[in-house]
C-alpha positions as CSV (number, residue, x, y, z in Angstrom):
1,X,81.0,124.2,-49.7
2,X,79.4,121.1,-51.9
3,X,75.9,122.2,-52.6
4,X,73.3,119.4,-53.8
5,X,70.5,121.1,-56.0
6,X,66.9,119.2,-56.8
7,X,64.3,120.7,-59.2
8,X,62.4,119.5,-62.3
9,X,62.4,122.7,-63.7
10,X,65.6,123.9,-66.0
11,X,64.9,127.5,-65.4
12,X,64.6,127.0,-61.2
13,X,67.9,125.2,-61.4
14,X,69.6,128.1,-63.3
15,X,68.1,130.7,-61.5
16,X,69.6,129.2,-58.1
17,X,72.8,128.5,-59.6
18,X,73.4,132.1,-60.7
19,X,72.1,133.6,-57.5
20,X,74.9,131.0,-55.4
21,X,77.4,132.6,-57.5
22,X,76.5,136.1,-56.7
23,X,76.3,135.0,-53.0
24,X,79.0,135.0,-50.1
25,X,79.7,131.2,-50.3
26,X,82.4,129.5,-52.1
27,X,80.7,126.6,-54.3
28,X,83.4,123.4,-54.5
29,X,81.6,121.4,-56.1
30,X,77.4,121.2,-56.6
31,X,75.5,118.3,-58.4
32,X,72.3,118.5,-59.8
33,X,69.1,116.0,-60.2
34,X,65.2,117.1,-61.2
35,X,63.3,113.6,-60.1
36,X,63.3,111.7,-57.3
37,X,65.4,108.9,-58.5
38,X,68.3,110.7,-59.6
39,X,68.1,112.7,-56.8
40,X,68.7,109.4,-54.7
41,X,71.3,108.2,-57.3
42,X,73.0,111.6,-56.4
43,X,73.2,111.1,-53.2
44,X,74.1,107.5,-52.7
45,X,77.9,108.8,-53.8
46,X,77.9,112.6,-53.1
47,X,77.6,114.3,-49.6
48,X,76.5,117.3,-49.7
49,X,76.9,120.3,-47.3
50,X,74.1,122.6,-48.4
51,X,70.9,121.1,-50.4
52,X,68.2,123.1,-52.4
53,X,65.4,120.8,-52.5
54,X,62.1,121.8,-54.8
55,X,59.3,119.3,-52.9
56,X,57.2,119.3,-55.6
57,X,58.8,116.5,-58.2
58,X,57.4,114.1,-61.1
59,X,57.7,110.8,-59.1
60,X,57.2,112.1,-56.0
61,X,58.0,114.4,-53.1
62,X,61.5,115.3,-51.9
63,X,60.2,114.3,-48.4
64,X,60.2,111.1,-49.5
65,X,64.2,110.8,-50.8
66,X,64.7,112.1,-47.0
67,X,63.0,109.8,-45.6
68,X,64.9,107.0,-47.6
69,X,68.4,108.4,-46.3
70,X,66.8,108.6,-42.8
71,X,67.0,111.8,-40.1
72,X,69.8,110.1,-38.5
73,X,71.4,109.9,-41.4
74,X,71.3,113.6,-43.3
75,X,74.7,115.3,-43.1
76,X,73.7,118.1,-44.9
77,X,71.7,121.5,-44.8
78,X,68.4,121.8,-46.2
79,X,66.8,124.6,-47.9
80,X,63.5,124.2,-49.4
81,X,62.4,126.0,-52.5
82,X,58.8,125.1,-53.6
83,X,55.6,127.1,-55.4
84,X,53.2,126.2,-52.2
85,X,53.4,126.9,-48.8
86,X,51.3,123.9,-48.0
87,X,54.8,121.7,-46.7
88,X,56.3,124.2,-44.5
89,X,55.6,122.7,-41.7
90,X,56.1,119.3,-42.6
91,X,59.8,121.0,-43.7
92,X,60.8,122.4,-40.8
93,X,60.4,118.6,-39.3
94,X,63.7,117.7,-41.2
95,X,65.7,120.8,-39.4
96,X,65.2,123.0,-42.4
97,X,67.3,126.2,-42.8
98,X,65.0,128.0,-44.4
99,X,61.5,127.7,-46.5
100,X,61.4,129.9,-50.0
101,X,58.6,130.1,-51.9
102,X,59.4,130.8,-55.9
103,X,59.7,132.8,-57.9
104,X,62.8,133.4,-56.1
105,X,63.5,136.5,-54.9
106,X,67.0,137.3,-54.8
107,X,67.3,139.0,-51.1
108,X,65.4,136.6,-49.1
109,X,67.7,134.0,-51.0
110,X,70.6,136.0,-49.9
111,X,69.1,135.8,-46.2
112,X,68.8,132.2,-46.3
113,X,72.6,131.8,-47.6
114,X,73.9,133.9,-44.7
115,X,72.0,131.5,-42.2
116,X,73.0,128.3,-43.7
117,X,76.9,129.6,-44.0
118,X,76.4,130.4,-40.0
119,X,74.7,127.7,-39.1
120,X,77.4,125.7,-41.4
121,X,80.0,127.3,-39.6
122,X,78.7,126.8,-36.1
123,X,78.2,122.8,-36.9
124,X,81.8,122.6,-37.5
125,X,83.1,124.5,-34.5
126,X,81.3,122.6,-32.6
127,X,82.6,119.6,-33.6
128,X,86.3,121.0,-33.2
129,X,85.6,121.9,-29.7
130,X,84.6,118.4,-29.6
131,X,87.9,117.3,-30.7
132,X,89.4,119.7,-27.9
133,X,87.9,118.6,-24.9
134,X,89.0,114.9,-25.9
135,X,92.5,115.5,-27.2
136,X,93.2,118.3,-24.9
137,X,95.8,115.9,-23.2
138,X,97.8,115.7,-26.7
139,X,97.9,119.5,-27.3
140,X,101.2,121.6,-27.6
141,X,101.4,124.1,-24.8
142,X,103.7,126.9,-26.7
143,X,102.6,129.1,-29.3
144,X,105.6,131.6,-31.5
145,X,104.7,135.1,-31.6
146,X,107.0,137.2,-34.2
147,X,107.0,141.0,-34.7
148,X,109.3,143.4,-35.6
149,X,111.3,143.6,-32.1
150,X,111.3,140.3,-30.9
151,X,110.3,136.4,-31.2
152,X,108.4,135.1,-28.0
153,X,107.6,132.1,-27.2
154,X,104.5,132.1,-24.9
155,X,102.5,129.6,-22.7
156,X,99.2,128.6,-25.0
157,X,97.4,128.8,-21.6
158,X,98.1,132.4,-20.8
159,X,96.9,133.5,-23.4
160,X,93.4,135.5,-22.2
161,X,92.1,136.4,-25.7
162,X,93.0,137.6,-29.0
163,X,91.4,140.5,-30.8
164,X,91.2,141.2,-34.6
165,X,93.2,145.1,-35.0
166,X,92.7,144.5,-38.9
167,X,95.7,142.4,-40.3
168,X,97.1,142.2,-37.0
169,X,96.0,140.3,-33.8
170,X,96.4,141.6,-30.2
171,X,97.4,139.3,-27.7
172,X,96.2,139.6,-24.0
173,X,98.3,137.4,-21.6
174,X,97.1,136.5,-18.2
175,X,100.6,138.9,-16.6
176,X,98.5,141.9,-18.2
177,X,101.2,142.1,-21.2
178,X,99.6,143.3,-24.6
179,X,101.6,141.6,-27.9
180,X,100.6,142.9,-31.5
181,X,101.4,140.4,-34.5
182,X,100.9,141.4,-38.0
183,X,98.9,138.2,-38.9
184,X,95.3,137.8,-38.9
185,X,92.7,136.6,-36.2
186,X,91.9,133.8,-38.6
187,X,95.4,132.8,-39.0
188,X,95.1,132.4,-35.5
189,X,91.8,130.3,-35.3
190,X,93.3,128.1,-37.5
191,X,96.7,127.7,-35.8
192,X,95.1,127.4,-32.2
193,X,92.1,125.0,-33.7
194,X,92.4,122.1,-30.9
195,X,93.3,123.6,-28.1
196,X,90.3,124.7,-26.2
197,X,89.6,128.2,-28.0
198,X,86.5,129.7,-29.4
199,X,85.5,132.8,-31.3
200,X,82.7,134.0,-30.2
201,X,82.8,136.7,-32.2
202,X,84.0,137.8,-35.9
203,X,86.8,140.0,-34.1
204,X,87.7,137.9,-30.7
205,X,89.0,134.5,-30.4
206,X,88.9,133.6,-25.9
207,X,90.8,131.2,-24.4
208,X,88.1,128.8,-22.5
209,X,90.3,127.9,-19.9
210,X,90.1,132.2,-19.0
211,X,85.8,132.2,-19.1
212,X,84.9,133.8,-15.8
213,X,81.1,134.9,-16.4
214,X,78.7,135.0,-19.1
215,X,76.2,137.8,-18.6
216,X,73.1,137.6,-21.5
217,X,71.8,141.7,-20.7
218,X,72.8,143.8,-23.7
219,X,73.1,141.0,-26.5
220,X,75.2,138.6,-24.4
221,X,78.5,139.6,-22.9
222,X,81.3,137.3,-22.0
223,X,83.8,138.5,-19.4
224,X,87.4,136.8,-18.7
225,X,89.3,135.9,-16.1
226,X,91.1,139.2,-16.2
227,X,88.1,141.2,-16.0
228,X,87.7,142.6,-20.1
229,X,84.5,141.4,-22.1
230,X,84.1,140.3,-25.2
231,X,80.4,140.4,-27.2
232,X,78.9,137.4,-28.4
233,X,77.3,137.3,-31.8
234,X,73.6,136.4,-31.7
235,X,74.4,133.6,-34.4
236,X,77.0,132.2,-31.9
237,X,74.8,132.0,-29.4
238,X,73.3,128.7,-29.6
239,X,76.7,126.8,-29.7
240,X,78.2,129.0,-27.1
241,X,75.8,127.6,-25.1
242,X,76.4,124.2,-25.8
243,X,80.4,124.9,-25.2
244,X,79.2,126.3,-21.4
245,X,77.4,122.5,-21.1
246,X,80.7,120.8,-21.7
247,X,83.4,123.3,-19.4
């Protein structure tokens, strides 16, 4: 993840910087700026994914280098870290992650981490299953699962599901056949990305072209075409939703 981070004061800026490295996300590569000018000279050559933005700033308010780069036009997460609660609404206009109010304290920073990797996360599936639906037509049909007896070589589109059994992955195909690999789920995300599946959960990955019913009672439960369910995490809801728009 390439984090931006804006404040004027030294001591913000390093106490940030060592909380992101204590946190879940992997830092690629973070610039820094403390004004409003160097914040735009930043940004006219870096692109973020994740921004800490003090509002408060010697020339001005970070509001205004938003408003320079334009809503339609920000790319990037936003996290606001300011000393006054005065802007939060006026925050939360620019799709805001998260509002934080110094001195930083290190859980609710932790909090706002987890939702911007989620919400991070979500953005790019998304746009994935955007991919999908309009390259569907170019997609390879056969997928190569090895384990200790046998190779098989199995129709991508009866596949039902896949489910995480720790470093293996559990295959359910539409003739009721059960296949266990000794690779992970992710492996699996990764080698299936663009061809119509989605994991709606941090151990499932469902075939779309299998979605029979989506029931919200009990958290959200989504049930396939061969009659098992599969839960849907509350912070895939909102793009799950968005996938249901599309099918």
């Amino acid at each position: 993840m390439k984090v931006f981070l804006l404040d004027d004061e030294d001591n913000a800026r390093s106490t940030v910087k060592s909380y992101l490295l204590n946190s879940s996300i992997e830092v690629s590569e973070l610039k820094e700026a403390n004004s409003v000018a160097t914040a735009l000279e930043v940004l006219s050559s870096f692109k973020p994914d994740l921004a800490f933005l003090d509002i408060n700033l010697p020339d001005g308010l970070s509001f205004d280098i938003l408003a320079r780069i334009g809503l339609d036009n920000i790319n990037f997460k936003i996290i606001f870290i300011s000393a006054y609660d005065t802007y939060a609404i006026k925050a939360f206009k620019f799709n805001a992650i998260d509002y934080i109010l110094k001195p930083v304290d290190p859980q609710e920073f932790t909090l706002s981490i987890q939702r911007a990797s989620h919400n991070l996360q979500s953005h790019e599936q998304l746009q994935n299953l955007k991919e999908d639906f309009t390259n569907e037509a170019q997609a390879l049909n056969k997928l190569v699962l090895k384990d200790n007896q046998s190779i098989r070589i199995v129709d991508i589109h009866e596949i039902i599901r896949c489910q995480s059994e720790n470093n293996y992955t559990l295959f359910s195909l539409k003739d009721g056949e059960q296949i266990l690999i000794t690779r992970t789920l992710k492996d699996y995300e990764d080698i299936l990305k663009g061809k119509l599946f989605f994991r709606p959960h941090k151990s499932h990955l469902i075939n779309l072209k299998h979605l029979k019913k989506y029931d919200k009672a009990d958290g959200g439960q989504i049930e396939m075409s061969d009659g098992s369910t599969v839960p849907l995490s509350r912070f895939k809801k909102d793009i799950f939703m968005k996938v249901l728009d599309k099918l």
